[in-house]
N, C-alpha and C positions, 0 to 999 in steps of 0.2 A: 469609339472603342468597339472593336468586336467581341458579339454576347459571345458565352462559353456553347453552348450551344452549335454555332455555325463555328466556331476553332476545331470543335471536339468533332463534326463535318467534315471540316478540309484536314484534319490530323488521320481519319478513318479512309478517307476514298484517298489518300495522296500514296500511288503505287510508288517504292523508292526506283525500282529497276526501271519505272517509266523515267522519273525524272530525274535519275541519274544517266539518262540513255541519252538523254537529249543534251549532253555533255562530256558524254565519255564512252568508248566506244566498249560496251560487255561482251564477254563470252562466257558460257555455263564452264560453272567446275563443280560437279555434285548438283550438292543444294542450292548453293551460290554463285554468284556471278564474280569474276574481274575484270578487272582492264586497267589501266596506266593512271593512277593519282593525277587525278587537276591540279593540284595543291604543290608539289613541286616536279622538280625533274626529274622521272621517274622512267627507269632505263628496260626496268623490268616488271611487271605488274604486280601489284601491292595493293591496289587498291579493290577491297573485297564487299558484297555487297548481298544483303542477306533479303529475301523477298519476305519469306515467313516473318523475320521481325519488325522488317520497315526498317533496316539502318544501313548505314555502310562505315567499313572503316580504313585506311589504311595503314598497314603493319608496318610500313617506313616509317613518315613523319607523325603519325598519330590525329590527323584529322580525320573527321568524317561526322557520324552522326547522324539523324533523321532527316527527311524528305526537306521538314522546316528547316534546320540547322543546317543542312549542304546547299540549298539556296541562300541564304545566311553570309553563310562565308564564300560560296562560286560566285555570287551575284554583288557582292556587300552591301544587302540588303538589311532595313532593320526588322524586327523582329515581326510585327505588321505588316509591311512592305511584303515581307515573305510569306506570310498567309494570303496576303493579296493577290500575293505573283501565282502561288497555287491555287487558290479559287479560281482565278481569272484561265489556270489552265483545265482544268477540271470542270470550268464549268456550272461555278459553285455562288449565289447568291448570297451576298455579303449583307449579313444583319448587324448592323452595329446597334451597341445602344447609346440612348440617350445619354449625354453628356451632359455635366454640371455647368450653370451660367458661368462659374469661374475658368472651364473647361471649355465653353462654348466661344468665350470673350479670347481667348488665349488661342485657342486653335483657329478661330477665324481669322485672328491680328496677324499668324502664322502664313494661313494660308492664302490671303490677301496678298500679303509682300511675296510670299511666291510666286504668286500669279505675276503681279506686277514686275519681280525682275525678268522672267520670262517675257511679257513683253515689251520690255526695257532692253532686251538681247536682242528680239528680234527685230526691235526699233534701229538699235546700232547696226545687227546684220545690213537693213535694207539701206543705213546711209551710207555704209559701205561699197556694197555692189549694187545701187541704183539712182546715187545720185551722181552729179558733177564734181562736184567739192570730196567726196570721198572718195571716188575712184584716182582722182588727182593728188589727191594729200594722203588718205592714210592706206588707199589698196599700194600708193607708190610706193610707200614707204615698206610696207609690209614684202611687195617684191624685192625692195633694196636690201632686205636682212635678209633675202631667199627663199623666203615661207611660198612654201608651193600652195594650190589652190584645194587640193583636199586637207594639206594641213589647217589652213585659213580657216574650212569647213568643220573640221575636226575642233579644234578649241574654238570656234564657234566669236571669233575675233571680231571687232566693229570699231565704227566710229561715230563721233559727235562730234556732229559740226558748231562752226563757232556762232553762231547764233546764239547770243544769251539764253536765253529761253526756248530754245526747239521744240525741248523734248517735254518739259516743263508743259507745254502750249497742248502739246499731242497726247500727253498723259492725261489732262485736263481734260480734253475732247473727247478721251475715251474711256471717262465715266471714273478715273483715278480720283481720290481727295487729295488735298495738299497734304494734310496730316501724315498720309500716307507715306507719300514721295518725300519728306521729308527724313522722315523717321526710316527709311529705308537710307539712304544717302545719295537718292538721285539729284534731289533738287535743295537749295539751301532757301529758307524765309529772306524775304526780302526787307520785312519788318513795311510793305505798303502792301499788301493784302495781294502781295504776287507771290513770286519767287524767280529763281534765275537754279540753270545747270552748271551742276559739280565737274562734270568733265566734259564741256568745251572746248573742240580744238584738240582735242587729243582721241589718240585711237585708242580702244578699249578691248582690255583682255579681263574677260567672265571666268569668277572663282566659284568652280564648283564642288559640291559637297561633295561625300563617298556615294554617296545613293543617285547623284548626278543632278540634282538638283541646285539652281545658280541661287547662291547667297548672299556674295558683294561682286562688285568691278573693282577693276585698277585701270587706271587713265592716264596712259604718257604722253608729255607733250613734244611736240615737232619742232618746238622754238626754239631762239640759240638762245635767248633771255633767262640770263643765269638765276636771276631775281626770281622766276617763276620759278614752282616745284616741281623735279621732272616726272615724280611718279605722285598722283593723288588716288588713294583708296577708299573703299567706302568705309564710314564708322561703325563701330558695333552696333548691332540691332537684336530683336530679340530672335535671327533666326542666324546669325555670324557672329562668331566671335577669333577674331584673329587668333587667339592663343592653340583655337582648336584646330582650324582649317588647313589642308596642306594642299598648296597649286598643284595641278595634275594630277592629286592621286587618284581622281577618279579615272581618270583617259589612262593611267598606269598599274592598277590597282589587278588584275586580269595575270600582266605580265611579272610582276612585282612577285605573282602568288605562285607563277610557274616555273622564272629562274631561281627562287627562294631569297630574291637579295636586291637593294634599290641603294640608287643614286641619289642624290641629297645636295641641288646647285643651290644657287643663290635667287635667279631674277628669273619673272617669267619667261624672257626671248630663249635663257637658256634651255628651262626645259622644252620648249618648241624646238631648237634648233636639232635638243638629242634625242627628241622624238623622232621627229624627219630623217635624222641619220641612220635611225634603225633599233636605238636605244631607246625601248620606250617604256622602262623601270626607272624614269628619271624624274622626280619628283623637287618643288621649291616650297623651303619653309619662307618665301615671303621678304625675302633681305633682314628677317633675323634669325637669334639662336633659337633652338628647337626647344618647343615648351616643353613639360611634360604630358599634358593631352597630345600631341603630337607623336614624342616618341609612344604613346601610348598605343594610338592611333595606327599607326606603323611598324608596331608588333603584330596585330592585328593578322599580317601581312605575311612578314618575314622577321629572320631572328639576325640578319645578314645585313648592315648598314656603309656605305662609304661615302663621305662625304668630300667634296670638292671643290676645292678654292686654289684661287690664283698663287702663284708661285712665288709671291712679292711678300715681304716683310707682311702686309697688312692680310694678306690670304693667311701667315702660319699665326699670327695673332686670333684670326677667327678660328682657326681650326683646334685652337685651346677652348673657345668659349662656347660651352654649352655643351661640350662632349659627353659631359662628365653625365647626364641626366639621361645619354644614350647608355653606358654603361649600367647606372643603377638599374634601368631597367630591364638588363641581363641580355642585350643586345653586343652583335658582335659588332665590332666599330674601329672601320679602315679610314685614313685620311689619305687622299691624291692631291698632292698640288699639281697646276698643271705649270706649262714654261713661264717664264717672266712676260708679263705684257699679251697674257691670254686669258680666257675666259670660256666654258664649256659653249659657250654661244659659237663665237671666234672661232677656236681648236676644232669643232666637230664641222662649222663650214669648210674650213680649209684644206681639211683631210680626211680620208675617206672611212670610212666603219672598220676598216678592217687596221686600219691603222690608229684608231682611235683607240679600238680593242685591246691590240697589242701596248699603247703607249699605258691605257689600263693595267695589263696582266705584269706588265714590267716594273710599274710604279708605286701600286696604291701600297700602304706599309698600314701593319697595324698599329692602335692609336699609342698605344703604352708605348710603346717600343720607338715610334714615332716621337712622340713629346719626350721620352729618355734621352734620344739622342741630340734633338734639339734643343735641350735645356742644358745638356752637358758639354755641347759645342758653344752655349755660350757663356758659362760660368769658368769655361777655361779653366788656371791653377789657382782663382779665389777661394778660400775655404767658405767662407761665408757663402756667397752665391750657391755654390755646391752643398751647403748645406741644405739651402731654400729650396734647393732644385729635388734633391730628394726628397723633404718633404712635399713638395704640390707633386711628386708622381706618386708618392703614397697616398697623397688623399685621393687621386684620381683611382689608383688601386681597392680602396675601402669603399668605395660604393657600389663595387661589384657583389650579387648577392653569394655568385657560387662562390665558395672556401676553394674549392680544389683551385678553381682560375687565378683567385687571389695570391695561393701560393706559387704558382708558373711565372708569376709576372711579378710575383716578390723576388725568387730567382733570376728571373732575367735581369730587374731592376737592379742587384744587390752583384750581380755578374758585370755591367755597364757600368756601374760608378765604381768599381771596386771595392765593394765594404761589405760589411757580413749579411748573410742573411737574416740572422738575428733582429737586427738594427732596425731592417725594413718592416719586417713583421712588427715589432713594436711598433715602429710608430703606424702601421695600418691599424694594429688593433687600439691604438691612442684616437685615431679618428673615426673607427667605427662607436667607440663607446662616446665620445663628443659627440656624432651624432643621435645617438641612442636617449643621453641625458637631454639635449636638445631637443628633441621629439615629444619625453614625459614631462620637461617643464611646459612644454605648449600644451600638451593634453592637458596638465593639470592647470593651467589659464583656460584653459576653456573650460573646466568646468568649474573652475571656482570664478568662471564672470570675467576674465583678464587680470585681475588683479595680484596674481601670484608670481614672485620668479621676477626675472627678466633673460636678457638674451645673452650668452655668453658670450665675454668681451674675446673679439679676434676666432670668432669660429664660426665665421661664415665658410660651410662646408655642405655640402650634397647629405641627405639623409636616405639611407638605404635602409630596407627590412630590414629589421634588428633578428641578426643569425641566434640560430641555437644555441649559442656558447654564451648567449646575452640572454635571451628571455628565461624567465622563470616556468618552471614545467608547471603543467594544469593540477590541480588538487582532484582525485582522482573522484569517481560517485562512491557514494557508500553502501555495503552491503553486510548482511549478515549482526552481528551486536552492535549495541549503540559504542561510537566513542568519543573519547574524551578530545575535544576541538580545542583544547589550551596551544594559544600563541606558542610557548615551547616547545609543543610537539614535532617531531622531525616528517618530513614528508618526504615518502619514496616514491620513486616515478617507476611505471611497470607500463611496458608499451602494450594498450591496448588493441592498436589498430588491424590487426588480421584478424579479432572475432569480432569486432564494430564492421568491419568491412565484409566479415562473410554474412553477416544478416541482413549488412541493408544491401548484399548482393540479392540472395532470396527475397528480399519485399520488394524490390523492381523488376524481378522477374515472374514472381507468383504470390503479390501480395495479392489480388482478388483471387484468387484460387479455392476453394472451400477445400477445408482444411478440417473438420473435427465437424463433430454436432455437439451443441448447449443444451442440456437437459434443466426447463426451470418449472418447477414444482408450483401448483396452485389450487384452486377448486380442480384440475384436470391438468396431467404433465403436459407439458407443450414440449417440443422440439425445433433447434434454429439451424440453419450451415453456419459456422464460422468459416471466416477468411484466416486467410495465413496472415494478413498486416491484425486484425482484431485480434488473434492466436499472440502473437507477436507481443502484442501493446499490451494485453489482460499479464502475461507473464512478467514484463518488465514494472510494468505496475504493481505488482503482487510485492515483487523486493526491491523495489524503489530503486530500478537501473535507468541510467541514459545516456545516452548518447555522447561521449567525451569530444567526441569530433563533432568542431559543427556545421560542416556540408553535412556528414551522414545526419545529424537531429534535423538540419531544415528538411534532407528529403525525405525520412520517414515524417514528417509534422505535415509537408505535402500530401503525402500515400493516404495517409490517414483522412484530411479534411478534401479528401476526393471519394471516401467510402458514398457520403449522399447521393453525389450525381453517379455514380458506378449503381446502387442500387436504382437509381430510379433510370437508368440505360438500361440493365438488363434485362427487364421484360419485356420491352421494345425490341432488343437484337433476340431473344429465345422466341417472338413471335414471328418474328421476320424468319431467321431459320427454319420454325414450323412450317409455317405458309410456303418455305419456298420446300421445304420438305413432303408435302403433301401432295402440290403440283409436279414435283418430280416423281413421285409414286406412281402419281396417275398415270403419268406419261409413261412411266417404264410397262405397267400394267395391260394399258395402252397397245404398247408393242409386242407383248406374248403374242408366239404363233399358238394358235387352237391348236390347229395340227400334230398328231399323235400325243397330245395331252387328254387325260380325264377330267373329269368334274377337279377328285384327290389333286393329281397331282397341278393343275391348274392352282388350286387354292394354295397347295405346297408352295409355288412358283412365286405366287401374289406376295405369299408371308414371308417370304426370303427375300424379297424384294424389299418389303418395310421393314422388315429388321436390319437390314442393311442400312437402310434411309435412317433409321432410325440412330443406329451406331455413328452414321456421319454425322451426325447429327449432335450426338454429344461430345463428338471430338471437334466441330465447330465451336460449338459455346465453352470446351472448357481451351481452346489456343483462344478462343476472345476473350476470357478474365484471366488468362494468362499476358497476353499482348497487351491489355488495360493499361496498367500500369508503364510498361515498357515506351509504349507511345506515346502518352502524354508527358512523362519524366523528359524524354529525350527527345521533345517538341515545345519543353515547358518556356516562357519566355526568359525566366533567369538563365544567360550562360553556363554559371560556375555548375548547377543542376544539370543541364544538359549535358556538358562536359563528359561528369561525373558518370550519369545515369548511362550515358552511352558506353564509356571505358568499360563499367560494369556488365555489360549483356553480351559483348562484343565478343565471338569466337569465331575465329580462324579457322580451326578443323572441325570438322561433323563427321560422325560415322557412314561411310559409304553404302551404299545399298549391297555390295558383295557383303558384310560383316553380318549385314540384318536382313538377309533375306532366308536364312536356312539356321536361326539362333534369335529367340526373343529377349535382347538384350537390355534390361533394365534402364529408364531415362530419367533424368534427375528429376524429374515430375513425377516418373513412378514409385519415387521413395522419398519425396517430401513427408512422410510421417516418421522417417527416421532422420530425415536430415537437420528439419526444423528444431528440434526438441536439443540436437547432438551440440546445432549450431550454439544454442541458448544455455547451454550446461558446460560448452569449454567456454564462453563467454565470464558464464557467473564461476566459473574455476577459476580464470585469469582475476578475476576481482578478488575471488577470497585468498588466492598467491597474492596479491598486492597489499592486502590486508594486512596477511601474518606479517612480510617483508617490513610493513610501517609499525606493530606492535611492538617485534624483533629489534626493532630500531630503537625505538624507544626503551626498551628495555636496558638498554646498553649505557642509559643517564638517570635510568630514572629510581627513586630510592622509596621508603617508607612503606606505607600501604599503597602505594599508586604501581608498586611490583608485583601485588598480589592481585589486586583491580586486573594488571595488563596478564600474567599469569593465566589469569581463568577466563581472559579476550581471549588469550592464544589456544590452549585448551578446545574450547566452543567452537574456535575458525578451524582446526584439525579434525574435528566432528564431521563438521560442514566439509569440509574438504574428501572426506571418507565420502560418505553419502555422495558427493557429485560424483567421485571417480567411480561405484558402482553405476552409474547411470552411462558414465559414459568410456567404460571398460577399460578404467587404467588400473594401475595398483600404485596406491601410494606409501610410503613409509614413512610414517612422522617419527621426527626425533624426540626422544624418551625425555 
């Protein structure tokens, strides 16, 4: 693991406009740089890139992010890998630390089989192209399907000869354990203190990870011996797991990000074949249905899916199965069948890209609309079947998460079978709530031990995030008088989210900022700087606020338990400053011409010189506990943080230098002691509005003394209400 230390290194020296440059071509606009979005097809420049804060972002599709996050996603790299890619370009000596023996044992076993199938690849490469029996058998074979020789090189293709034990023999020699080889799925125990090879006799196509690193084979055989298996793969090990892996996406992963949209075959020849044709967003889940780590996987990517299966009865059977898990996951999702007696391998040999393309743009149909028409062509004038039929497009409907899409293709549904739209909407919302109960019986087996509940009979169906219109709204925090928590009480929901979201805008942008001074009384007053995130937290604490959302509570819990290492960084960067503040002095000093200077005005010369140094000097150290925060948030290794932290700081326009060169125009830094306090008092305003709204409510059921109780709540909250809106210049009028 790398210490915080050498992260917080390569997060400080990583220029964005450097290494965004070395991917995309910038030119200055202002402050900031553009050029044409990596991330999709981008006609016109959108993609903005800001040096002062170390981010970029694009105003089209909404990627971007820090120096780490856009190697992240340009590279698909993981979150290591990409501090590594940056030290390594930087320059940057990589301190990890010590690992735990459970960490040591685990990462070695990891990193062993890695090594190993790497040389397990380049074992196959060499029997490939340098022996007799492989250039005969499987390079034959491999020119027979048309695989040119950079393709060949490109997925990285071999063979294993039929020697029992070739490789077995060669692993052994070069220092591999059996254990090893086994557990990897090179080699099978022999049960007599040998072993013998998994794929013999067959040529070998290496499954590689998104980061490019090979995790299993697949080995097919040349035989006509129908008894044999024609494809063997390797087993799961602890560094593969089939559910996860998807063939090609790493050789497709580039283009996948650049068209915005991928292909989705069946067998590895295929996606070789529509790689070589020029299609190289062509990706295979392996000859099965797509997990959900998979479509997960390939969101990743793109929101733009079509899949492709043969034209024949058993192609539109597969293009039913497993769809469904593309759409829950709010992917777009086209089905192509290609002609009867074809195959993307087949169709893309025989015809040329441009024709391929075209038989594409003509054919692919989207999936609902797709399975509408084929379930309704074949339920004919049954009532029955036509009933069935609607229902499985409904349920394929309810696991889409957006409502608006839901209803488009309730419509189109309820337009193609003839029946109301009513009808469909029912039954979609009958199987989103089947899913929904389904979901809380499992949660609630898991944590009662399994033993609660069981499955409900005939609802095997796709479970979608449970929409709005299903979850119960949050119980809000409380502020101001104590209240009464009786079960009875009614709970009003009052959307928080624009004053949660304008604070923990400011505490990413200027939680290290010194913000107040703390006067603490003792034998002798002392005096402290407070920060804007301590400012912050001292206030919420005082009236027992937090955070409703909880991205915004985890990234202020972050802000916060990074104040340590922030105090013990900044006298390190304020002396480095100095130091280079003094040398530059000198040097300026240095350069005074004597010449028609006095002793005066020499000295005058010197002093305007440090004072200047000096001024730079504090507008370096106060954009570094300004940036602080900024670049570790949107560098942090959790995503959903980085994401966030990034949306948050991201600005498109900046005032030009014509606005600010003849006008000192006020910057949200220069009024952080009105904006902070402004932020915090419509905050605790919206709370005490949510307050009265649940009293108000309550009052409307509730009798005896429990009206006078809520009476004198209400009362106290219109107090409270007065008081804020002084503070933050409104006029309120409470009702009498």
């Amino acid at each position: 693991m790398i210490d915080n230390a050498t992260v917080g290194l390569i997060i400080e020296s990583a220029d964005i406009v450097d290494v965004v440059s070395d991917f995309v071509t910038l030119r200055r606009r202002g402050t900031n740089y553009v050029g044409l979005c990596p991330f999709h097809n981008d006609r016109t420049p959108s993609f903005y890139v800001s040096k002062s804060k170390g981010i970029c972002k694009c105003f089209s599709c909404g990627e971007g992010g820090s120096a780490v996050n856009f190697i992240m996603k340009h590279e698909q790299l993981s979150y290591h890998d990409a501090l590594i890619y940056l030290a390594n370009k930087y320059h940057i000596e990589v301190n990890e630390r010590e690992l735990t023996d459970e960490e040591k044992e685990r990462q070695t076993a990891r990193d062993a089989m890695f090594m190993l199938n790497e040389w397990a690849c380049k074992y196959f490469e060499g029997q490939l192209h340098d022996t007799t029996e492989g250039k005969e058998v499987g390079l034959a074979y491999f020119n027979e399907r048309g695989f040119s020789e950079t393709t060949i090189k490109n997925f990285r293709l071999g063979y294993s000869p039929e020697d029992r034990s070739a490789l077995y023999k060669a692993a052994i020699a070069q220092g591999f354990n059996r254990k090893l080889l086994f557990d990897a799925g090179l080699c099978v125990d022999d049960n007599r203190g040998g072993g013998y090879d998994r794929y013999r006799g067959r040529v070998i196509f290496p499954i590689f990870n998104v980061s490019g690193k090979i995790v299993a084979f697949g080995g097919r055989t040349l035989k006509k011996d129908k008894t044999v298996a024609k494809y063997v793969n390797s087993p799961e090990s602890i560094i593969y797991s089939k559910r996860k892996e998807i063939y090609g996406l790493f050789q497709a992963k580039r283009e996948i990000a650049v068209k915005g949209k991928c292909y989705i075959v069946e067998g590895y020849a295929d996606v070789i074949s529509m790689h070589q044709s020029g299609f190289c967003n062509v990706i295979a889940a392996s000859g099965t249905a797509l997990t959900e780590e998979q479509v997960h996987m390939i969101h990743r990517f793109t929101e733009n899916v079509t899949e492709m299966f043969d034209g024949d009865a058993a192609g539109i059977k597969a293009a039913f199965k497993g769809v469904d898990k593309v759409l829950a996951e709010g992917l777009n999702a086209k089905i192509l069948l290609l002609p009867t007696d074809e195959d993307p391998d087949s169709y893309s040999r025989t015809h040329s890209a441009s024709e391929v393309q075209q038989f594409i743009d003509e054919n692919e149909r989207d999936f609902i609309e797709f399975k509408t028409t084929v379930m309704l062509k074949d339920c004919g004038r049954d009532p029955v079947k036509r009933a069935q039929a609607i229902e499985s497009v409904a349920r394929s409907i309810s696991v889409i998460p957006s409502e608006v899409t839901r209803a488009v293709y309730a419509k189109e549904c309820s337009d193609l079978f003839g029946i109301g739209e009513g009808v469909v909407l029912r039954s979609i919302a009958k199987y989103i709530k089947q899913a929904r109960d389904e979901r809380l019986k499992k949660d609630k087996r898991k944590t009662s031990g399994g033993n609660e509940g069981a499955n409900v009979a005939g609802t095997d169906v796709q479970q979608p995030p449970v929409g709005p219109d299903y979850d119960a709204p949050p119980v809000p925090p409380e502020i101001g008088p104590e209240q009464d928590n009786r079960a009875s009480q009614p709970v009003v929901t009052f959307d928080l989210h624009p004053q949660e979201e304008a604070m923990i805008k400011y505490i990413v942008k200027y939680g290290m900022c010194n913000f107040c001074i703390a006067f603490y009384e003792g034998q002798e007053m002392t005096t402290q700087n407070v920060t804007v995130a301590e400012y912050v937290s001292s206030e919420l604490n005082i009236d027992n606020i937090s955070f409703t959302n909880p991205d915004f509570a985890h990234i202020f819990e972050i802000a916060m338990g990074m104040l340590p290492a922030f105090y013990a960084d900044m006298p390190v960067f304020v002396q480095q400053v100095e130091q280079e503040g003094n040398a530059q002095c000198e040097e300026l000093v240095r350069q005074i011409d004597p010449i028609g200077h006095t002793i005066d005005s020499l000295k005058q010369e010197e002093d305007r010189i440090r004072a200047q140094v000096a001024a730079n000097n504090v507008v370096k150290v106060n954009e570094y506990r300004m940036r602080y925060l900024e670049k570790r948030l949107c560098s942090h290794p959790d995503d959903r943080v980085r994401e966030i932290a990034g949306d948050l700081v991201s600005e498109r326009y900046v005032l030009s230098k014509i606005h600010t060169e003849y006008a000192t125009i006020p910057t949200e830094f220069d009024r952080l002691e009105i904006l902070i306090p402004g932020a915090l008092n419509n905050w605790k305003n919206a709370l005490i509005d949510q307050r009265i709204k649940q009293v108000q409510a309550e009052l409307e059921t509730a009798t005896g003394d429990r009206v006078f109780e809520l009476l004198r709540q209400q009362s106290e909250l219109f107090e409270l209400r007065k008081q804020i809106a002084k503070l933050i210049g409104d006029r309120v009028v409470n009702p009498i």
